[in-house]
Backbone bond lengths (Angstrom), bond angles and torsions (degrees), N, CA, C in turn:
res aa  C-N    CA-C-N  psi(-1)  N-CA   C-N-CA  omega(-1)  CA-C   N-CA-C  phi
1 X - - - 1.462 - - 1.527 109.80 -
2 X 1.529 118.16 129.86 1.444 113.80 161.00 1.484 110.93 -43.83
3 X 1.425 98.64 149.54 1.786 98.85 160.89 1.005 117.06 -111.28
4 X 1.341 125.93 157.23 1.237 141.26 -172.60 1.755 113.63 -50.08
5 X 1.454 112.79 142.55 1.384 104.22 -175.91 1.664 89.82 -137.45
6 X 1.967 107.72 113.89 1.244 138.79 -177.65 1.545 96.33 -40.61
7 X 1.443 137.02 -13.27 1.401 117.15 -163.24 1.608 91.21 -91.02
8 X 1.165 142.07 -11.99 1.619 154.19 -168.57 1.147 103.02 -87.46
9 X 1.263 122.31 103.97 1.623 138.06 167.29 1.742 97.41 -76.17
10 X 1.182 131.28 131.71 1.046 107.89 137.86 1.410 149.40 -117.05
11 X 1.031 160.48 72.53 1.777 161.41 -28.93 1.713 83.27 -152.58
12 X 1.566 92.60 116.15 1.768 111.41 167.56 1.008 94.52 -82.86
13 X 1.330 150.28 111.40 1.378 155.37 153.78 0.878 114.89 -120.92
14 X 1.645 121.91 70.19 1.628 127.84 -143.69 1.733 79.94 -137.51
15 X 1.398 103.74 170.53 2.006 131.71 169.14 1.380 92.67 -51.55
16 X 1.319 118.27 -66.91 1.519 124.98 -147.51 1.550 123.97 -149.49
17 X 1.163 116.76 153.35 1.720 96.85 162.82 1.115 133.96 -36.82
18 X 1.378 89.10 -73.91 1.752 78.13 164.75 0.927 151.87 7.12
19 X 1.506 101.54 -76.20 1.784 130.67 156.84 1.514 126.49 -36.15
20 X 1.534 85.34 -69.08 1.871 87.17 173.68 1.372 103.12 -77.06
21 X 1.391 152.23 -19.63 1.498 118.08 161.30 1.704 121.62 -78.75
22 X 1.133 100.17 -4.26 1.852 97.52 158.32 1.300 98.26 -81.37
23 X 1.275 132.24 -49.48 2.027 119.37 -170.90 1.441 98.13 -61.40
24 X 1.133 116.75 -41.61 1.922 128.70 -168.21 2.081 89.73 -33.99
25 X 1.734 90.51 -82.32 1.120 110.38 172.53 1.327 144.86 -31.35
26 X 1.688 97.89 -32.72 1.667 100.88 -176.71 1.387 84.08 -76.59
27 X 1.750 119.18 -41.95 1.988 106.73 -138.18 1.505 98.70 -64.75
28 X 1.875 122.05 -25.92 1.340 118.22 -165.78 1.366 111.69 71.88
29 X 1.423 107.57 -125.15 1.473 152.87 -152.08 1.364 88.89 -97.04
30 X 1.156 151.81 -44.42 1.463 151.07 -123.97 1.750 104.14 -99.27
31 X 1.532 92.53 -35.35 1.684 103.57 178.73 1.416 113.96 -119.74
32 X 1.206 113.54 162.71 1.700 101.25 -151.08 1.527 69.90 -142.61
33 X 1.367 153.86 -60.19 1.341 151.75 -134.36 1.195 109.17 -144.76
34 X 1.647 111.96 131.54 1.356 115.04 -157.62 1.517 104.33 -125.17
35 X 1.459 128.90 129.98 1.907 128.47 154.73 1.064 110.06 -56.77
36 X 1.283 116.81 116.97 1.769 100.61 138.51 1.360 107.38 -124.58
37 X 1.453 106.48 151.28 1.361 120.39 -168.34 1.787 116.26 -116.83
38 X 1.407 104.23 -133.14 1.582 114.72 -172.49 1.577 103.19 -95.54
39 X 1.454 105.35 -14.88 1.932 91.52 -164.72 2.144 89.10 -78.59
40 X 1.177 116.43 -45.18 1.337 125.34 -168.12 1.798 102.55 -88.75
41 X 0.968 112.02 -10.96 1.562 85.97 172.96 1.275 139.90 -58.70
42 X 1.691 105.16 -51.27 1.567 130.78 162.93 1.347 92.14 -50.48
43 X 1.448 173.68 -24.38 1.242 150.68 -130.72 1.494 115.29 -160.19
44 X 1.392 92.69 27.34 1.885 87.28 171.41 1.726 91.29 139.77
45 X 1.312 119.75 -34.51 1.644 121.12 -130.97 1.578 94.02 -58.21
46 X 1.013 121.69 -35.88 2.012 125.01 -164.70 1.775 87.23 -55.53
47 X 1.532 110.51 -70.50 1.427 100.13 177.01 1.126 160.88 -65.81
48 X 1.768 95.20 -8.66 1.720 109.44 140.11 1.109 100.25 -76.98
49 X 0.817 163.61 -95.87 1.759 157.18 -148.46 1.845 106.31 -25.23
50 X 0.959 96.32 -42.74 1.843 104.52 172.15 1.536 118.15 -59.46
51 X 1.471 111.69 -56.08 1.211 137.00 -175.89 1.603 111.46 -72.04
52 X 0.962 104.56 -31.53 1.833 107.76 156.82 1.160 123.50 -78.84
53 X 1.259 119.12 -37.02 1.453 109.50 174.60 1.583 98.84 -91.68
54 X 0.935 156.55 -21.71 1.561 137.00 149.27 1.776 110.68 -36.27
55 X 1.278 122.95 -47.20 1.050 122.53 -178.60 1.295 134.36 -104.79
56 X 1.859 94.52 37.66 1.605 121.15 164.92 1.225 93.38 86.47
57 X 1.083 157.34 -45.72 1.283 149.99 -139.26 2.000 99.09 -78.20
58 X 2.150 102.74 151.79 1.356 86.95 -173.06 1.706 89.48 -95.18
59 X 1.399 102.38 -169.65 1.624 106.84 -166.95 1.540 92.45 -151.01
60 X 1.773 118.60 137.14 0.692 113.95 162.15 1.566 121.61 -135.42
61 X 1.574 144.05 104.55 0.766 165.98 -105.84 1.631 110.40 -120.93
62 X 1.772 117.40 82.41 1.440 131.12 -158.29 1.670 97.37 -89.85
63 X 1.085 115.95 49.49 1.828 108.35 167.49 1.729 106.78 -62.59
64 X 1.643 100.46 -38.23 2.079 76.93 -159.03 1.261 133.32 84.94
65 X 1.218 100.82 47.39 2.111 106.90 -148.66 1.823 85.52 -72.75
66 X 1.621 105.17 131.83 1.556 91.02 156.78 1.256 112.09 -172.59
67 X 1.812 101.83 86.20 1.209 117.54 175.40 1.499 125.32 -124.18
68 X 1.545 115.94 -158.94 2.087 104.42 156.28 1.281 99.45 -23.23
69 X 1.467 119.48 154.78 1.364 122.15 138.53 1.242 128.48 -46.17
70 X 1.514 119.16 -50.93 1.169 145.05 -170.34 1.708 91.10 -56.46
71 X 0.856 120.87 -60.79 1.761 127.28 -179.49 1.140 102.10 -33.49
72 X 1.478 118.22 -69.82 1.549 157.61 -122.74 1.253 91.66 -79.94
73 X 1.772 127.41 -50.53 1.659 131.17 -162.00 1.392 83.23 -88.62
74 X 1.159 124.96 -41.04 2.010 108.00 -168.92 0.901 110.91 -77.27
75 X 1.489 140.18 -2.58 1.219 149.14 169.01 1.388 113.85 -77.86
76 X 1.635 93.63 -62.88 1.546 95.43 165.72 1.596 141.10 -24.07
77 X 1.540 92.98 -71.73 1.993 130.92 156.06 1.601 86.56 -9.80
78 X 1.748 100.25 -80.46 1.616 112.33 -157.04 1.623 113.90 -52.79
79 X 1.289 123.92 -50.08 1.408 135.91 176.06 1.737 102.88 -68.99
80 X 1.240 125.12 -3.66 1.904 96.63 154.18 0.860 107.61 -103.37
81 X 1.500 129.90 12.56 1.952 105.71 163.17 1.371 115.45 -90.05
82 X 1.397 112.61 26.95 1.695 127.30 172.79 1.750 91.66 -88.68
83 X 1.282 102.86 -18.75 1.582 88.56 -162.91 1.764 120.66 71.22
84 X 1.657 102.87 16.58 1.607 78.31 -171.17 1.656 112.37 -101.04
85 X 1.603 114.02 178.71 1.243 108.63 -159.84 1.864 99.62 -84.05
86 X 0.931 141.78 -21.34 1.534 141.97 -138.60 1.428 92.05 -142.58
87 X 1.728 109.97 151.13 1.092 112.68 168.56 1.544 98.01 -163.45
88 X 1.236 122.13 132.40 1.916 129.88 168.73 1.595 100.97 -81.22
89 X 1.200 81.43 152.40 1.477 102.89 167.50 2.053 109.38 -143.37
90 X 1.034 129.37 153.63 1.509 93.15 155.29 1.257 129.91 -99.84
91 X 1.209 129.79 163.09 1.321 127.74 -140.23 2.140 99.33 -74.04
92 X 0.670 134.11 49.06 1.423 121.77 168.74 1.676 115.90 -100.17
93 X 1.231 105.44 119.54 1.713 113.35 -179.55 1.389 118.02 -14.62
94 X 1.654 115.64 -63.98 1.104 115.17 -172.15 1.777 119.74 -68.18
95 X 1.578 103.96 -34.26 1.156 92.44 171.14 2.023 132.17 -96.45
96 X 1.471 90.35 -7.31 1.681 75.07 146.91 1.446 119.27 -93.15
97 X 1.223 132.53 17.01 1.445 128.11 160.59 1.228 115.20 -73.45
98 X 1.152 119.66 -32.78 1.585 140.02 -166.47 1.450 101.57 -77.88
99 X 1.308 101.97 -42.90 1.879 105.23 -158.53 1.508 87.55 -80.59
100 X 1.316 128.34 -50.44 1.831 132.43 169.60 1.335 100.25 -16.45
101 X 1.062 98.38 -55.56 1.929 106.10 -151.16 1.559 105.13 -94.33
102 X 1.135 133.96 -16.80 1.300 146.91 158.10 1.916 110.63 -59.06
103 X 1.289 118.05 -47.71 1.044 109.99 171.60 1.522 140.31 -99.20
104 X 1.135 102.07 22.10 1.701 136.53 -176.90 1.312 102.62 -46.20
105 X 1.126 126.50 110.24 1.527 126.35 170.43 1.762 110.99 104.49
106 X 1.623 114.46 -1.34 1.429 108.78 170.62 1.326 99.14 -117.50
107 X 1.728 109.80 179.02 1.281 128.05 179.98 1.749 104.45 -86.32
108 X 1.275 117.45 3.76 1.600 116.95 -166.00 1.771 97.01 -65.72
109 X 1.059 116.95 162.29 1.660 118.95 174.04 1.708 98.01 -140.73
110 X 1.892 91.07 147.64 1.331 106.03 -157.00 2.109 92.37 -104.22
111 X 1.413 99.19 133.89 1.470 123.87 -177.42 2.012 104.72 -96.36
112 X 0.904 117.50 109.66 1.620 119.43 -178.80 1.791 91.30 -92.06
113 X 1.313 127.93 110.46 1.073 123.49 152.07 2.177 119.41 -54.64
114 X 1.092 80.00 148.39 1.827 77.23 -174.12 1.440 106.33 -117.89
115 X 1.504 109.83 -100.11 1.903 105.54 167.63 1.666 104.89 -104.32
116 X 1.554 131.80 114.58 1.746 121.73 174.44 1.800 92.05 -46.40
117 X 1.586 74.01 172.50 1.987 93.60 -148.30 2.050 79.84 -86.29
118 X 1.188 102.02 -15.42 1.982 87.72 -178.05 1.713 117.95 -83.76
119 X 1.157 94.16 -3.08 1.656 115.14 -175.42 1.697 103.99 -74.32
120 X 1.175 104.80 112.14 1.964 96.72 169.96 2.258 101.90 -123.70
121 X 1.291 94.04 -159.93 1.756 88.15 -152.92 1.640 89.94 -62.68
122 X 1.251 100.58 -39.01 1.520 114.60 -159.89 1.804 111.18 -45.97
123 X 1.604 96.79 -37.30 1.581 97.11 -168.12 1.836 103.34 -99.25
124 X 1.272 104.58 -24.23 1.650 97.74 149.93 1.421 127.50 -48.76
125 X 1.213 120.22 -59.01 1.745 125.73 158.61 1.648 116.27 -27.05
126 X 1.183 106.65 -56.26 1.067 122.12 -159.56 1.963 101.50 -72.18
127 X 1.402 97.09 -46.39 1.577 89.42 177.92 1.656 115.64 -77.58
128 X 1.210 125.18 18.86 1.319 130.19 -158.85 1.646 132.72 78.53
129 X 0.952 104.62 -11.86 1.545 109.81 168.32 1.265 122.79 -42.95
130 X 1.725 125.84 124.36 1.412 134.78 152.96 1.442 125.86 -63.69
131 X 1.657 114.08 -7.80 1.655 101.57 175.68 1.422 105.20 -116.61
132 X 1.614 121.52 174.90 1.187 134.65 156.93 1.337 112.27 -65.69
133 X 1.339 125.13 153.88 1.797 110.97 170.74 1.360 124.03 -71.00
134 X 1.278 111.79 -3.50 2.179 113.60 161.11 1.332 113.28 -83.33
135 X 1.566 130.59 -17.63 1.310 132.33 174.16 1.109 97.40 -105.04
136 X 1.244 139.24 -41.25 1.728 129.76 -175.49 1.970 109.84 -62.80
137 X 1.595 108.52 -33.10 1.663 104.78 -170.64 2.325 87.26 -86.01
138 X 0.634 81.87 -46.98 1.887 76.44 -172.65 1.529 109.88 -56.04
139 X 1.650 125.01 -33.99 1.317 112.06 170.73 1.452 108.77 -83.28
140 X 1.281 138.65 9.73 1.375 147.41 163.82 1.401 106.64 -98.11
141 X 1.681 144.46 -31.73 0.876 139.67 162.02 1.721 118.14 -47.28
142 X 1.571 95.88 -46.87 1.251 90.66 172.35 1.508 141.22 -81.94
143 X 1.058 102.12 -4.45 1.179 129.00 163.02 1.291 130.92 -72.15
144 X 1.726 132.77 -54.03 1.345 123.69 96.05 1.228 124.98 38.43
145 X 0.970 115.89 -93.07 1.372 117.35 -162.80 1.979 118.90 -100.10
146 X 1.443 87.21 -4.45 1.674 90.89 168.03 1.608 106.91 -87.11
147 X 1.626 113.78 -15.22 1.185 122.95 171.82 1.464 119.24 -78.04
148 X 1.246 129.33 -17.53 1.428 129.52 152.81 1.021 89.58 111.65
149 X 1.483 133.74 -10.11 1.976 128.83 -170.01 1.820 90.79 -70.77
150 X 1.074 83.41 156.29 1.702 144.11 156.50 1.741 114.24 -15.98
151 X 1.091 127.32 -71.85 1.240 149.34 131.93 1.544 127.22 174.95
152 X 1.086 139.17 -155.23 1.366 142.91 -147.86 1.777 113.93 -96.66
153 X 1.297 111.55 178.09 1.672 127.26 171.51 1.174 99.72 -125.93
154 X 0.923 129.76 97.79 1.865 126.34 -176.64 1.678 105.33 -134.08
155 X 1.498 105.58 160.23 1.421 111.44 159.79 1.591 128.44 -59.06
156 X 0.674 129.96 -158.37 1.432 126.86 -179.74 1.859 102.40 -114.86
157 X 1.837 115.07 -39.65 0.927 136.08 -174.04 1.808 107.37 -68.40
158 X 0.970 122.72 -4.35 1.508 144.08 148.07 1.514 121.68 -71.40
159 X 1.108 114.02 -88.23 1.299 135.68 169.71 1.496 114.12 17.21
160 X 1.333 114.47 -65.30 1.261 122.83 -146.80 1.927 90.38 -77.45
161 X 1.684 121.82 -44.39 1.443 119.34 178.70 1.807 103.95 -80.16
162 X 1.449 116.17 -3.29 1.187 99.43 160.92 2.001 133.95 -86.24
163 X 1.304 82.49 -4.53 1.396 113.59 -161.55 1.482 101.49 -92.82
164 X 1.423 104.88 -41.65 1.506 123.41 173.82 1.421 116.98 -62.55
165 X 1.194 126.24 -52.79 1.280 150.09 175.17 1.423 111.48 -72.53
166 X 0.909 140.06 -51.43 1.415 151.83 -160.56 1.832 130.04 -107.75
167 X 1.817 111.27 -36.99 0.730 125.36 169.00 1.435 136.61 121.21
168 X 1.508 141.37 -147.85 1.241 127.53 158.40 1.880 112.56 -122.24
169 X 1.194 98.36 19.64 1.792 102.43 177.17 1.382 133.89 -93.10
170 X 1.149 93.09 21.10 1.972 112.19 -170.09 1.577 94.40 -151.73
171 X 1.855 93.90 137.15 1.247 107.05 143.28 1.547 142.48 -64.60
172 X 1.326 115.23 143.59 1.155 130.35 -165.79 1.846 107.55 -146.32
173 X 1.864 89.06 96.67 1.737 120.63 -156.04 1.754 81.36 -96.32
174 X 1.489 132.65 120.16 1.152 156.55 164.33 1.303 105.68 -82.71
175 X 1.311 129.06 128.92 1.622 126.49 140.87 1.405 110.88 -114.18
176 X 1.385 115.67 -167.87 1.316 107.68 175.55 2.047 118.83 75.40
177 X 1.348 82.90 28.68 1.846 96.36 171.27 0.917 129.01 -91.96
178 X 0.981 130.02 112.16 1.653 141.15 173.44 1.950 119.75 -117.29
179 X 2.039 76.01 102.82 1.982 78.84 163.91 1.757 107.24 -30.43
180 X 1.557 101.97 152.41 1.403 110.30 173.00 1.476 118.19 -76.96
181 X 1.175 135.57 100.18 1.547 157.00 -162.98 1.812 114.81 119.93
182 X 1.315 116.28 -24.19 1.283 104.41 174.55 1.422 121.03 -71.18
183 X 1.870 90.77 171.91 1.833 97.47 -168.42 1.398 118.87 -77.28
184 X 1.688 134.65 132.68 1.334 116.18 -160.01 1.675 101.81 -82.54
185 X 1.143 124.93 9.59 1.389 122.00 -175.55 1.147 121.36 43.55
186 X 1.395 122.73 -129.49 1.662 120.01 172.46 1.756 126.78 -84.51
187 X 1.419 98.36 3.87 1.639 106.92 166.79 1.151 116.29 -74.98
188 X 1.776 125.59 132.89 0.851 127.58 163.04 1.751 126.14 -91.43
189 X 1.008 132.23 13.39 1.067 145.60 -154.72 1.286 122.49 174.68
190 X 1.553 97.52 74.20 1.512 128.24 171.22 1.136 141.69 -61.56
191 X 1.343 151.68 124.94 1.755 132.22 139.79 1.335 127.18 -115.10
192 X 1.221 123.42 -179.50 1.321 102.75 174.55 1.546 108.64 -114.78
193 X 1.487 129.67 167.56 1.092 139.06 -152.58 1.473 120.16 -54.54
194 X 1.916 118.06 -25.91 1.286 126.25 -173.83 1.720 91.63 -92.63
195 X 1.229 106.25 -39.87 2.035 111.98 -174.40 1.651 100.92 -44.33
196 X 1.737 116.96 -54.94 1.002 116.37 -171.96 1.689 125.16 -61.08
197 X 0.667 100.77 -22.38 2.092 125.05 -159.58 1.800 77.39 -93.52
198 X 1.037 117.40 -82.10 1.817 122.87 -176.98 1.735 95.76 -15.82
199 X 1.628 97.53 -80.31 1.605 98.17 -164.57 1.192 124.51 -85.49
200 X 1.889 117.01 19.85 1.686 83.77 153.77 1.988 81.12 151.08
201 X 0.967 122.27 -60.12 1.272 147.40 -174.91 2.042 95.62 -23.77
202 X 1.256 112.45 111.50 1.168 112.95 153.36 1.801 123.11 -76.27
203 X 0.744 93.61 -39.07 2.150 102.91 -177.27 1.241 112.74 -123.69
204 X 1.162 142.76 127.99 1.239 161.27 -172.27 1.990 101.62 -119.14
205 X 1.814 96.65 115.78 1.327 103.72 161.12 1.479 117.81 -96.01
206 X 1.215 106.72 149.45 1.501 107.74 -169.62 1.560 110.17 -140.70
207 X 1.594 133.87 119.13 1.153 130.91 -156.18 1.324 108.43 -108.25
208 X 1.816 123.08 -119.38 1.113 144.83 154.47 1.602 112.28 -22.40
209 X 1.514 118.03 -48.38 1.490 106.95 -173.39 1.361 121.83 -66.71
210 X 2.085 111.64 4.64 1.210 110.95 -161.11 2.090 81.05 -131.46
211 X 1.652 115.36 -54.91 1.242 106.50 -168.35 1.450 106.26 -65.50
212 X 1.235 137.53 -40.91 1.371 146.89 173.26 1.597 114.03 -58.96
213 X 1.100 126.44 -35.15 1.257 128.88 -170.00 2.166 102.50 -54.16
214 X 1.456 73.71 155.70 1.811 84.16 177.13 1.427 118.22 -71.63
215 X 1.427 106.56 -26.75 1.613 124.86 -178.12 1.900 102.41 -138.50
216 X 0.900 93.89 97.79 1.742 101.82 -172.97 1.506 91.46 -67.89
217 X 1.159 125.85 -66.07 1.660 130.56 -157.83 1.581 96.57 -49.89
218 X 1.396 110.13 -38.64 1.845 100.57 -161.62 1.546 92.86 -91.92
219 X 1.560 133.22 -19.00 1.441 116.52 167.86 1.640 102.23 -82.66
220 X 0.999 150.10 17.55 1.286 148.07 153.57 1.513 125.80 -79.71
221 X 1.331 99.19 -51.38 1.497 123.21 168.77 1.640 97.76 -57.07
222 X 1.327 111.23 -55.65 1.575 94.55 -166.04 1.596 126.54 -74.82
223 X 1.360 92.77 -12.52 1.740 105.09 168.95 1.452 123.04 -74.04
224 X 1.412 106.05 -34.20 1.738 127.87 164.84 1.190 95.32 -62.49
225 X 1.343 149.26 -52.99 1.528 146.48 -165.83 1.427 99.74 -68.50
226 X 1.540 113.28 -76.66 1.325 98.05 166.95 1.530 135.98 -29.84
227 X 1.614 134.74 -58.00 1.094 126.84 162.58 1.074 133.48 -39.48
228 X 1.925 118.35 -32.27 1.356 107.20 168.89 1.094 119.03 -74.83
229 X 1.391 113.50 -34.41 1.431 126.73 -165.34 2.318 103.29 -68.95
């Protein structure tokens, strides 16, 4: 069996616990680091998040905090006694300052959301936005990182001028992966698992092409192949 390669998030974006501890279970060995997000939080997710990291596994914890500051750090506080490794915020100054200072004294690391990977120029316009999404995620990069967090949520199709500009001392958490032939579904701004790793991408999230799959373990394995490859 391939083994698991720590750069492979893989995103519980399942009904229920339940669910993701049957996927937990099938992937084994194959997945080493697990998403959980907004569908499982309300419904158990803190205590799967516990129960994975009891059982070695890393955890990374997609809330999206983005409120007061004042909220934002007490929120924070509460979400590292999950112990988990990852945490979003969205990228606005004040509130990754908050989330910084909220986790002061743990190993948790702070995620600045920039533009989500389903966002293209068109639906920026539409919400009022003055930038394109290549100038809107790079003036959030920098922002980011004047905030002292952790590093970014970016496309992969970024990466490489963020990398240019900015450097190699921050993470750079990808969603929006698609094996090469699969359907991009509701992402607008795709790569595939070796594209991402090429230009820049430290962590690769990976959803449906792995929880949906007919054989999760062998679409896992083949995304790990791809990444090395």
């Amino acid at each position: 069996m391939t083994q698991s390669d720590p750069r492979l998030i893989a995103a519980l974006d399942l009904p229920s616990t339940g669910d993701a501890r049957s996927l937990v279970q099938t992937l084994g060995e194959s997945v080493s680091f697990y998403k959980i997000g907004l569908q499982l939080l309300p419904i158990g997710g803190m205590d799967l998040a516990r129960e994975l990291k009891t059982a070695g596994k890393q955890v990374f914890l997609d809330y999206k905090l983005h409120d007061i500051p004042a909220t934002v750090e007490k929120a924070t506080r509460s979400i590292v006694t999950a112990g988990a490794d990852l945490l979003t915020v969205h990228a606005e100054p004040a509130v990754m300052r908050a989330a910084h200072a909220g986790r002061e004294g743990s190993d948790l690391k702070i995620l600045g959301v920039t533009v989500m990977t389903c966002y293209d120029d068109a639906m920026l316009e539409e919400m009022g936005y003055g930038f394109k999404a290549r100038d809107l995620v790079l003036r959030r990069v920098e922002q980011s990182l004047e905030a002292g967090i952790d590093g970014i949520v970016a496309s992969a199709q970024e990466a490489p001028e963020i990398r240019e500009r900015f450097g190699d001392g921050f993470l750079i958490v990808t969603p929006g992966i698609r094996p090469a032939g699969a359907d991009a579904g509701d992402q607008k701004r795709v790569v595939t698992p070796g594209d991402a790793i090429r230009k820049g991408s430290t962590h690769l999230v990976v959803g449906r092409p792995i929880n949906a799959a007919p054989d999760p373990v062998a679409a896992a394995q083949a995304i790990v192949a791809e990444m090395a490859g």
